[in-house]
N, C-alpha and C positions, 0 to 999 in steps of 0.2 A: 629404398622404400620411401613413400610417398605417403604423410596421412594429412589428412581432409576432415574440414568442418564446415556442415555438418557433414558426418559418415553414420555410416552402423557402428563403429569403435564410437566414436563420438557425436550423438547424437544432439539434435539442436533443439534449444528450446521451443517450449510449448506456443503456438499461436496465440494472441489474446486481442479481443476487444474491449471497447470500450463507447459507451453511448456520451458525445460530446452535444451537450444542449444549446439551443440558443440562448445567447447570453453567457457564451462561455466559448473558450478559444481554445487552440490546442497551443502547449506550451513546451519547447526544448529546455530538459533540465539534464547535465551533466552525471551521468550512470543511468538515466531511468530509460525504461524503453517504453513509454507510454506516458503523455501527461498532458493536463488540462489544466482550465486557470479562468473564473470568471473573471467577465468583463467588467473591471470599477476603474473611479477617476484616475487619471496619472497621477504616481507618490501615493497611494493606497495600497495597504498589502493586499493581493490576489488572493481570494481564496482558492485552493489546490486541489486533485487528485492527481496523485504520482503512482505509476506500474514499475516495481522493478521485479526481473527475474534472474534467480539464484541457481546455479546448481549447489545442491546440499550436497554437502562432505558422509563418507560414513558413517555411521554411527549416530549421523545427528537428524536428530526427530523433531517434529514438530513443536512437542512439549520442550524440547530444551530448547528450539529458539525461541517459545513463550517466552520460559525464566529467562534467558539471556535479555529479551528485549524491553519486559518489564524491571527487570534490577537493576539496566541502564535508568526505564525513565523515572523508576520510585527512587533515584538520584538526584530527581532536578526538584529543584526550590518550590514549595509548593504544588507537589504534584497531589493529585486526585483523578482516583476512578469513577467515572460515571457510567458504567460495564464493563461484563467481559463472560466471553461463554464461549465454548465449544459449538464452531456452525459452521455447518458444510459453505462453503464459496468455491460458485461456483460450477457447482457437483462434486468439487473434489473438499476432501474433508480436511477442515479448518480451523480458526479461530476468531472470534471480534473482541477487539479491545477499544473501547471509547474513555480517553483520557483528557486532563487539560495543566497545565503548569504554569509558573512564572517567571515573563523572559526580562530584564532589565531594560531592554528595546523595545522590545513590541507589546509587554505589557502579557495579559493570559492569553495563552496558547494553547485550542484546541485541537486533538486529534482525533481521527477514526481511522483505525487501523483494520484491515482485512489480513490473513494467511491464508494462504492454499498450499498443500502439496499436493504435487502433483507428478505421479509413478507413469512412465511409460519408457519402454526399451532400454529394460536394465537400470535406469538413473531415476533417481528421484529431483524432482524442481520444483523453489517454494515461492509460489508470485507472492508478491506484498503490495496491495493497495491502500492507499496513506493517503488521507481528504485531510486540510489542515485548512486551519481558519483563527483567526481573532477572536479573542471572548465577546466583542464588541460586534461580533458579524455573527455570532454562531445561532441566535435567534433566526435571521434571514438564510443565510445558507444549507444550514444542518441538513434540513429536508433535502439539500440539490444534494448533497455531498453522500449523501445516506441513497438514495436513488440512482446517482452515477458508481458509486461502489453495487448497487445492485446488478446493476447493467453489464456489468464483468462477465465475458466467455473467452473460455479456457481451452482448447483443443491441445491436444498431445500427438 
């Protein structure tokens, strides 16, 4: 016997886009299957939008990989919320989490973090879209960052 991915046993993840603006490039990052990256000087850190997609494990809900993924970042040195609320993305039903922390290199560290899960043929898959920027950038960028995580579709 013979099994194949995708198949019907194993079905492939979900299609996604994404709206890359001018002034912003797409960008290869290591696990993500989707990513962008404004356009600033060379030796400037890029402000990001990273797509990764998950297949979830049994049993695991959306709500626990909230807590798993805030009792990582209420870990780091300085961290604070600046939101968080249950919000559909996408169409499929979610979470927003907007945080920022302090890195010993780069100094504050913001993020905006999106959840989706996303049910189709048997399996559950949780996209995560992650906008990360400088505390120093996040006046100028926020908006793009907040706008390109709108731009998110989902198909299953």
């Amino acid at each position: 016997m013979k099994l194949a991915y995708p198949s019907p046993q194993f079905p492939g993840l979900p299609a996604v886009t994404i709206d890359c603006p001018e002034g912003w490039s797409p960008l290869r990052v290591a696990n993500a299957h989707l990513a962008l990256a404004a356009d600033v000087e060379e030796g400037k850190f890029r402000p990001n939008v990273v797509v990764v997609l998950t297949r979830m494990a049994d049993g695991q809900t959306l709500e626990s990989t909230v807590a798993a993924m805030t009792a990582h970042l209420a870990g780091l040195d300085g961290y604070e919320e600046a939101g968080r609320e249950a919000a559909e993305v996408a169409g499929h039903p979610g979470f927003r989490l907007e945080c920022a922390w302090a890195d010993a290199t780069a100094g504050t560290v913001a993020q905006a973090v999106r959840l989706a899960v996303v049910e189709h043929d048997g399996v559950r898959d949780l996209v995560q879209v992650t906008g990360t920027a400088r505390g120093t950038q996040v006046d100028v960028v926020w908006p793009w960052i907040r706008t390109i995580q709108d731009s998110v579709t989902v198909e299953a």
